[in-house]
N, C-alpha and C positions, 0 to 999 in steps of 0.2 A: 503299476507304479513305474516313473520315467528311472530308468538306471545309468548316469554317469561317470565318465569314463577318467577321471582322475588322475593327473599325472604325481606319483608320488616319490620319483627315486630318478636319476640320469646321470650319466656317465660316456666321460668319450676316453679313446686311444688311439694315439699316436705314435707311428716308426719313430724311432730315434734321429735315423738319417735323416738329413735338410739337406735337399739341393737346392742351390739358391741360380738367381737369373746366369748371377758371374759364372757359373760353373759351365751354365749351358752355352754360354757363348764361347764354351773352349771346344764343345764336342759337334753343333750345330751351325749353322748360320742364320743366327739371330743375336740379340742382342737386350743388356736389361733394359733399355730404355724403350727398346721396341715393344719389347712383352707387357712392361709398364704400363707405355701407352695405350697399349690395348686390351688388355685384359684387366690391370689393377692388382696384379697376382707379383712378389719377390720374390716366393723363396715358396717350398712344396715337399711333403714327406715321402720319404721314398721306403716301403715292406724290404724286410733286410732276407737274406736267403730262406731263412726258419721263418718266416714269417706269413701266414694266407689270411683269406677273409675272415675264417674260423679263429685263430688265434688273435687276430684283432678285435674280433667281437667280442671275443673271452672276456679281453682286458677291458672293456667298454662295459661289458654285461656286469664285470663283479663290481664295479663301480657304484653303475644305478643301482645296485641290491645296497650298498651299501648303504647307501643314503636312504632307499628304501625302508631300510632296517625291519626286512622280510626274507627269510631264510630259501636258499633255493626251493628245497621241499613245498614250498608256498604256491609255488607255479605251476600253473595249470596251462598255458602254451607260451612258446617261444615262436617267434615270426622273424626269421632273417630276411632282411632286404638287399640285395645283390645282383650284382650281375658280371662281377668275377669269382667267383667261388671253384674252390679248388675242383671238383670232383663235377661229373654230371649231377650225377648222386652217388651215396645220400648228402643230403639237403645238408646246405651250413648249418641250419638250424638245428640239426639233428647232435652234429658234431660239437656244437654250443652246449645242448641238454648234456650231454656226455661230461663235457668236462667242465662244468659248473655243478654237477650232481642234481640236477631236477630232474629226480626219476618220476616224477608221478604229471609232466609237463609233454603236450602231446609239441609235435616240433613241423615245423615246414618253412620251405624258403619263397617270398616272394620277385619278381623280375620285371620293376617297372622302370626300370633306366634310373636316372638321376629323379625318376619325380617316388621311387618303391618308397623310401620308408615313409610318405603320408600313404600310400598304398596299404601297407602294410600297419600302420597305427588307424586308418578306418577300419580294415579287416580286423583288427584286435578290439574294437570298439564296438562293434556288432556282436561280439561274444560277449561282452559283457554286459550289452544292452539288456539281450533274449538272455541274462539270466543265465547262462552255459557255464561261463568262469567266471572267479571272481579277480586271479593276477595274471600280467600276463607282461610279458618282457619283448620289449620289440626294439630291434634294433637294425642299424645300416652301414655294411661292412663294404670295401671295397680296396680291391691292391689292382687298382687301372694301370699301374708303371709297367704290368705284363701283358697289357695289349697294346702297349703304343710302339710307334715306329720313332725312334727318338732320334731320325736322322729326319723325322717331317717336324718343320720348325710351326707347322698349322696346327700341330693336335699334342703334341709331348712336351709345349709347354703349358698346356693348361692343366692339365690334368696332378693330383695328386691320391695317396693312399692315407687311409687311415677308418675308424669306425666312432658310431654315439649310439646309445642305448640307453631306453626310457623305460619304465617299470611302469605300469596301470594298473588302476585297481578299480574295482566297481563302487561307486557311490550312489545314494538315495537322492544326494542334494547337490546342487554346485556348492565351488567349484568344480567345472570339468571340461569336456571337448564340448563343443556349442555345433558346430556344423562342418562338413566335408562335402567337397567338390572336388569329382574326379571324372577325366576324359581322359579321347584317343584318338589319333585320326591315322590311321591303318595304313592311308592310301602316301601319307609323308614320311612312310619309315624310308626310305631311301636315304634319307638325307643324314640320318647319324644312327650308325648301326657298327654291328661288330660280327663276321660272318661265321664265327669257329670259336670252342673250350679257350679258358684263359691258360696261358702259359703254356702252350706249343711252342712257342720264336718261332714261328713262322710265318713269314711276311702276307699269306693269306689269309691272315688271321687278325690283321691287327685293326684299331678303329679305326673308322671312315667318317670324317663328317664335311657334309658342305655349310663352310660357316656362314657364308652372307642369309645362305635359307634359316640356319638354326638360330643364327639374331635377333634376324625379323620377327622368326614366330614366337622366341621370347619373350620378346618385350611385350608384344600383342596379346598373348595367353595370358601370363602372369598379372595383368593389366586385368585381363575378364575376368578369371579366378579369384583376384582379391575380392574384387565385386562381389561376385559369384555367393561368395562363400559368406561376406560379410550381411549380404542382405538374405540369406539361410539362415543365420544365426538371431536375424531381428537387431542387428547391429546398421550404424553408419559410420562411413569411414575415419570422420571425426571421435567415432569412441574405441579407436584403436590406438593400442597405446605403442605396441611393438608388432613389427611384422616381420620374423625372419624366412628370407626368401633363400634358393639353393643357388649356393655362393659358384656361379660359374664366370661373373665375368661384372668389374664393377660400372661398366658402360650398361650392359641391360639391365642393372639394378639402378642407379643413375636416371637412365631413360623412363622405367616402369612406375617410376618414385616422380619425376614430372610431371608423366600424362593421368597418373592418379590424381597428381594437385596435393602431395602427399608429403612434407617437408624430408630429405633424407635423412637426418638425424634421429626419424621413428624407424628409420632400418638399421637389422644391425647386419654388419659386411667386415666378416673375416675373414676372407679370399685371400687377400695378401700373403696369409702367411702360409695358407693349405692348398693353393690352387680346388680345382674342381674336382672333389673328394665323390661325384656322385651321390648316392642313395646315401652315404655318411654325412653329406655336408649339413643336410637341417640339424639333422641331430648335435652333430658338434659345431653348429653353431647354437644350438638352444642352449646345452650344456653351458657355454663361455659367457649367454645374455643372461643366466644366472648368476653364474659368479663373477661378475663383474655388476651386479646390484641391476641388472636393468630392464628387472621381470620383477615385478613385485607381487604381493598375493592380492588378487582381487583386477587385477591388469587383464585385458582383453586382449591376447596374444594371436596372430594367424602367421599359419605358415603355409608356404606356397611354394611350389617348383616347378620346373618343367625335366622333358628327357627323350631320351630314345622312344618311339612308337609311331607316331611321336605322342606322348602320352603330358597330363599336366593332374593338377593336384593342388587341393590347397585345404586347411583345415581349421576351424575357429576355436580358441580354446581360453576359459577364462582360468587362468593361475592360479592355483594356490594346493601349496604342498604344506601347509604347518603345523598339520596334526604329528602324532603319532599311529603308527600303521601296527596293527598284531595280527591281520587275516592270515 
């Protein structure tokens, strides 16, 4: 029997702090019309002292349970997506199960750049395919504001912090996940990496990316990807109704949205106000395409990213959360 992967519960969080364009052109030399111009990003959340990947996912994770309406005890694994997390180890994921109380929830963190949480929502989808688990809580955390160099006006103003987190559950019937596409090409990690633990300050440590290479290959991946993923699914790009891609920059989203033939108003692009959140941005952007009405149930949704590896991702998912959930 086929076992579907059900999105039933999601939740994103947000630092308090907003730094906006105006502020960095006090400490930098840039400017908001520059950063505007090129990225599509104003304003960006900044993890306040008490604040790491862990305690952002917290507030992400009690969210989706909420909406879920399945009690921690319900969860049988968590899967953090990161790649600033406090600690070597143990795992965000671990620190998650801890302070949500899902003692009987096995926990680990995955690290695929900005493209982890479809990483890590296929990975949760395979367990519940083979029948393993039945809930499982996956989410994408990330406080980047502690690897960047915020005197390089290239990389500290794209970037922001915050986490989203989706609850699954196993189903017999759709609605559910329809198809995932994931790659890596090992030999371009040069080009956006990060060489050292987050939160050293130490300037050998902070991210490196070369942007004209990380552009190109955006536009170009998430372009196959969509494909990729839609014709996995037995779908055409015509019966997609939303496609949220990983909000790094609204020129490669723009770009990716043309050479599909794909009108932009079927993507949704909340970068403006979060910059490039990493492994967090699909999820809070899935999160805001729901509450703002524009995921309805029965909607053929794909998500897609790219990131450090340099690695890509994208996954098909037909909507619909309207039952009640008691697993």
């Amino acid at each position: 029997m086929v076992r579907y992967a059900q999105v039933i519960g999601w939740g994103k969080y947000l630092p308090e702090k907003v730094l906006t364009n105006q502020e960095l052109e006090r400490s930098v030399n840039t400017s908001d019309a520059w950063i505007w111009s090129r990225t599509g990003i104003r304003e960006r959340r900044i993890a306040g002292a008490d604040e790491t990947a862990s305690t952002l996912a917290v507030g992400a994770s009690r969210k989706a349970l909420d909406v879920s309406k399945i009690l921690p005890d319900s969860l049988d694994l968590i899967i953090a997506a990161t790649c600033t997390p406090e600690h070597i180890f143990p795992a965000c994921a671990s620190l998650v199960q801890d302070s949500l109380g899902a003692k009987k929830a096995a926990a680990f963190d995955v690290n695929a750049a900005c493209s982890g949480f479809i990483y890590a929502l296929a990975t949760a989808c395979q367990f519940l395919a083979a029948g393993t688990y039945d809930n499982v809580l996956v989410v994408g955390s990330e406080v980047y504001s502690r690897i960047l160099d915020w005197q390089d006006r290239n990389t500290c103003v794209l970037f922001g912090d915050g986490a989203g987190a989706v609850v699954i559950q196993a189903s017999d019937s759709l609605p559910g996940a329809l198809s995932f596409v994931l790659g890596n090409d090992g030999s371009k990690a040069g080009i956006i990496y990060t060489p050292g633990p987050c939160g050293l300050n130490d300037g050998r440590y902070f991210l490196t990316m070369k942007g004209p290479e990380t552009f190109k290959f955006a536009i170009n991946i998430m372009c196959q990807a969509t494909k990729e993923v839609v014709a996995a699914a037995h779908l055409e790009l015509s019966d997609i109704d939303l496609i949220i891609p990983h909000q790094a920059n609204t020129r490669i989203i723009k770009s990716a949205a043309r050479l599909l033939g794909i009108p932009l108003d079927r993507f949704f692009i909340n970068v403006d106000r979060y910059g490039n959140t990493s492994a967090a941005s699909i999820p809070i952007a899935l999160c805001e395409a729901v509450e703002d009405g524009r995921i309805k149930d029965g909607d053929n949704v794909v998500l897609v990213g790219f990131g450090g590896g340099l690695s890509w991702a994208a996954m098909a998912i037909q909507w619909g959360a309207g039952q009640e959930h008691s697993k």
